[in-house]
N, C-alpha and C positions, 0 to 999 in steps of 0.2 A: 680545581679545574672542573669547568661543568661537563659533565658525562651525557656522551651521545651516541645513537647508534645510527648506522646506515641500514634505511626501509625503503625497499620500491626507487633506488635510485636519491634518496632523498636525507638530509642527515635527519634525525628527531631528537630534540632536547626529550631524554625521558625524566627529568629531574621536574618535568611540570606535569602533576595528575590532571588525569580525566575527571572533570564535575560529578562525574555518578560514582566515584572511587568515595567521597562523601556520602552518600544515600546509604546509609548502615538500617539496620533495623531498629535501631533506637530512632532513629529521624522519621520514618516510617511511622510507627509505632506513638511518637510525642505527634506528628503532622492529622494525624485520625483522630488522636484524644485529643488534641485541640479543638477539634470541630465537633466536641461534643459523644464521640462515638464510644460505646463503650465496648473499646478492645481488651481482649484477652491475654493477649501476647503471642497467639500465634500467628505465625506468620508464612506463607510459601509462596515461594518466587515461579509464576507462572512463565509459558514460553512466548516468549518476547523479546527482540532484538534492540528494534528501535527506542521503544520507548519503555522505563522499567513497569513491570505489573504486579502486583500483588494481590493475593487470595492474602483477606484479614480476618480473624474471626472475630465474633461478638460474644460477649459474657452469655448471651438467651442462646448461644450454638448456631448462630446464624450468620452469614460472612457476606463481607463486601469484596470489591473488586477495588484497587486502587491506583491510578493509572499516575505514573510522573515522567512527565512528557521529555524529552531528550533538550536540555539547553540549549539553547541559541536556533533550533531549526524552525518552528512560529512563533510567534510574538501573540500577545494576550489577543488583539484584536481576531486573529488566525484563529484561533483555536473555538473561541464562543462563536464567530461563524459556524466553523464545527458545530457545537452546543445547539448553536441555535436550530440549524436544520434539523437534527436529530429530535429535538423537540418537535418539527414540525413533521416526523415523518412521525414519531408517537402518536401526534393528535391525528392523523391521520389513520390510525392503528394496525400501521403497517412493524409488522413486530421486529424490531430491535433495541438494542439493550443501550438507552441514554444516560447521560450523567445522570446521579442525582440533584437536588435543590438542595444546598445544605445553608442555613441563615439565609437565606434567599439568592444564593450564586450558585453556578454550576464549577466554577473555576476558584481555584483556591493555590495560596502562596505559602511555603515554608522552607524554612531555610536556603534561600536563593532555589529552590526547586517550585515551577507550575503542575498542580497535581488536579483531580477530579477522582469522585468514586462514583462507582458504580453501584448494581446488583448485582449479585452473582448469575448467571444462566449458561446450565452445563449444555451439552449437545455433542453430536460427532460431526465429523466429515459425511456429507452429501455421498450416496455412490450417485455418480454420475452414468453411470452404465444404465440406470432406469427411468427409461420414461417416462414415467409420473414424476417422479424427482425433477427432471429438468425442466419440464413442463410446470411445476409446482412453482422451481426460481425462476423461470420466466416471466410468470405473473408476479413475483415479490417483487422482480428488479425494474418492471414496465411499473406498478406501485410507486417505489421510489423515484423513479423518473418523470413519471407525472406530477409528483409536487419538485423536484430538484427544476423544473420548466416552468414553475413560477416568476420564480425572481433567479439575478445572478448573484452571485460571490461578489463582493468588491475587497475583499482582500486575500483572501485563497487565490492560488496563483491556478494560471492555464495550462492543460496538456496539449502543445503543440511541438514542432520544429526545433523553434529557439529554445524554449525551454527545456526538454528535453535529450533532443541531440545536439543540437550547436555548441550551447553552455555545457555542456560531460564533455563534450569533444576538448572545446577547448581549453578548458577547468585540466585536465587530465596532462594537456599538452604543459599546458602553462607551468604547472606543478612537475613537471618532469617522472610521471608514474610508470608512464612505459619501461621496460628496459630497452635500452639500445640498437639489439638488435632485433626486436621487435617492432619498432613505434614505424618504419616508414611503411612496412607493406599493411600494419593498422591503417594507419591513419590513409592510406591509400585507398585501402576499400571504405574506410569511414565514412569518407568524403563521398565515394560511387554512392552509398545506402542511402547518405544526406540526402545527395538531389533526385535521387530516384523519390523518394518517399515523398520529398517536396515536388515533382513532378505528380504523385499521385493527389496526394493533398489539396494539391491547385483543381484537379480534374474531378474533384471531388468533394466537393465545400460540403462542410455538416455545421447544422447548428448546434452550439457549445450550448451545454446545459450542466449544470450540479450536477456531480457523480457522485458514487462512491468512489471511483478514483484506483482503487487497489482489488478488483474483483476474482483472484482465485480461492478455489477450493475450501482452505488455509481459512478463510477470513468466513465461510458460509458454517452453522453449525445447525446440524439437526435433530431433532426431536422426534419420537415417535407418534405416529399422527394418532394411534390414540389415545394418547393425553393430550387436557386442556393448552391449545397454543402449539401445538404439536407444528410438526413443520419445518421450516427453514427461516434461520436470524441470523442479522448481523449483529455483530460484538464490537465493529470498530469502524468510523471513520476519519479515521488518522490522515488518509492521502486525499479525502475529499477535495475537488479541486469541478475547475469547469472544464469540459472536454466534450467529443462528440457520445453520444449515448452507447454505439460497438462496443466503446470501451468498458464496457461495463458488461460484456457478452463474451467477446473472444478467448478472456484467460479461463475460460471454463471448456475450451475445446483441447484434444488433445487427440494423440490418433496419426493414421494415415489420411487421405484427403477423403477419403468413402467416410469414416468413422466421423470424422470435424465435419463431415456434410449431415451427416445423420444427425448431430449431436444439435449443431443452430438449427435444423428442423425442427427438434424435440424444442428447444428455446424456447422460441420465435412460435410455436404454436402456442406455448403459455402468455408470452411478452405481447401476442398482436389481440390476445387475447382483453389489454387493458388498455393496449398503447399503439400504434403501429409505428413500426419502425422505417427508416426512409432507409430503402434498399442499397440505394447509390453508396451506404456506408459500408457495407459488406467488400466494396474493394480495397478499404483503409485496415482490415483485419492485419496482413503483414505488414504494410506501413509502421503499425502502429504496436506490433510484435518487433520490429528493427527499434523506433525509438524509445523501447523498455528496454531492449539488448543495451543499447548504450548507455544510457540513462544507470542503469546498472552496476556498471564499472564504477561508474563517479560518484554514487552511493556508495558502493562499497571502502573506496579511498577514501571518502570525505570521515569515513568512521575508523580509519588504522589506528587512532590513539585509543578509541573505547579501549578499558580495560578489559573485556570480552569479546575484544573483535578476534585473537589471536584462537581462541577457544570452539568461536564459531565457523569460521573464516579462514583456519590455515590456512587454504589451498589457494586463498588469493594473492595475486604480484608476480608469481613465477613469468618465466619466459613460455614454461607451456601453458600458462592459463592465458596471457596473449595470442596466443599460437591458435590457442581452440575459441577465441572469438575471434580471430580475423578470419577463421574457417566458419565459424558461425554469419558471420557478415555475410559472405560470397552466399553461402546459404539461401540468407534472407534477400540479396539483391536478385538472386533465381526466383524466389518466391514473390520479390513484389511486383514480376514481372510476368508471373501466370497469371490466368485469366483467375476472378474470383472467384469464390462459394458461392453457387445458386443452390437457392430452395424453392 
């Protein structure tokens, strides 16, 4: 009898593994010396959810970075868009950490896994409390922005509405994730944050340009400025997609509303410093905080079978973690409904 268990309202066949339940360290390990690398056998599993990473070392004591991307979420084409911008933001010399070329590709196949290596480059968390700091990513992320304003993505998807809210909304419904007595007063407020946020959206058109796509804290690493390249780097555009350029601002605020005011001043003085940003975007900041909230959940389900999601993730499915987004919601529909952030 095939064995299953009740998740989220939902049964799950557990008798079928997860794709990365295969990704051992021997596959690892044969995927790098295939490409020529000459690994050592070490191996450490960096922190990383979505996609698996690995610090590999080299026989000369020098390591790479090696990235195997989560099955079935981009397709080959997806990903070398990735590649390719990254390259274009290198020649650019705006510093972040791209694939390498390895036989002339940046993207490489093994064992039913899509993988890429990197270099290694360590760095910490930005304090964001200092004004040269934020001022500093200012100007890197107005950088990035001025070449993402070239050309568009044609296969990287959009951060908008649908994509975002509508599709988690109804992905969520449709899959029966809620619990019961939870889903009507969700889905209640859901629906309020939808057309509030599409009310603001409408009133506020921005033009969609190449992001980074996933811009907290988390994803900036820094260096000390005096050493060579010192500063602030990305490590990763994984979420790269086309959206308005805010988006690439807001998850760096945090605070009360004096502190998030201070904090896009500090920005926005580095950012207008390379780029000027079209102000009218400034009132899609909670819009666009409401369709991550949701956006969120349906990430978080679409991943219940990882074999690390129970690791990372307990706390997800309960009746109170519904409880405290539908309170999150009303939240945010308070919030898209104050006046915005002026600086």
């Amino acid at each position: 009898m095939r064995k299953t268990k009740r998740l989220f309202g939902v049964f799950e066949d557990v008798t079928k593994q997860h794709p990365y339940a295969a990704l051992t360290p021997d596959v690892v390990l044969d995927a790098l010396s295939d490409l020529g690398l000459a690994v050592d056998g070490r191996l450490t599993a960096l922190s990383s959810y979505e996609n698996r990473v690995y610090q590999v070392m080299l026989d000369d004591n020098s390591s790479v970075v090696a990235k195997f991307y989560r099955p079935e979420r981009w397709s080959d084409a997806q990903i070398l868009e990735e590649h390719s911008f990254a390259a274009e933001l290198v020649a650019d010399e705006i510093p972040l950490v791209g694939p390498l070329s390895l036989h002339g590709q940046t993207l490489h196949h093994a064992h039913g896994f899509a993988f890429s290596v990197s270099p290694r480059r360590g760095g910490r968390r930005p304090e964001l409390d200092d004004a040269e700091v934020l001022e500093w990513i200012g100007r890197f992320i107005a950088r990035i922005h001025n070449v993402g304003a070239k050309q568009n993505f044609e296969s990287r998807p959009t951060l908008n509405i649908r994509t975002f809210a509508i599709e988690s909304r109804d992905w969520l419904i449709a899959q029966r994730i809620i619990p019961m007595d939870q889903q009507t007063e969700w889905l209640a407020v859901c629906n309020q944050a939808i057309d509030i946020a599409t009310h603001q959206h409408a009133n506020h058109p921005a033009r969609h340009i190449r992001l980074h796509g996933d811009c907290h804290p988390g994803n900036i690493l820094w260096t000390p400025t005096d050493l060579a390249n010192g500063g602030p780097h990305f490590v990763d555009l994984d979420d790269a997609r086309m959206g308005p350029a805010i988006q690439d601002l807001w998850m760096l605020l945090s605070g009360d509303r004096a502190q998030r005011t201070q904090q896009l001043s500090m920005l926005l003085d580095g950012y207008e410093q390379m780029r000027q940003l079209n102000r009218s975007e400034l009132a899609l900041i909670e819009p666009l905080r409401t369709l991550r909230l949701i956006h969120y959940s349906a990430w978080l389900a679409r991943r219940r079978d990882d074999p690390a999601f129970v690791q990372h993730f307990s706390w997800f499915g309960s009746s109170d973690y519904w409880a405290e987004q539908t309170h999150m919601l009303v939240e945010q529909c308070e919030a898209m409904q104050e006046e915005p952030l002026v600086v």
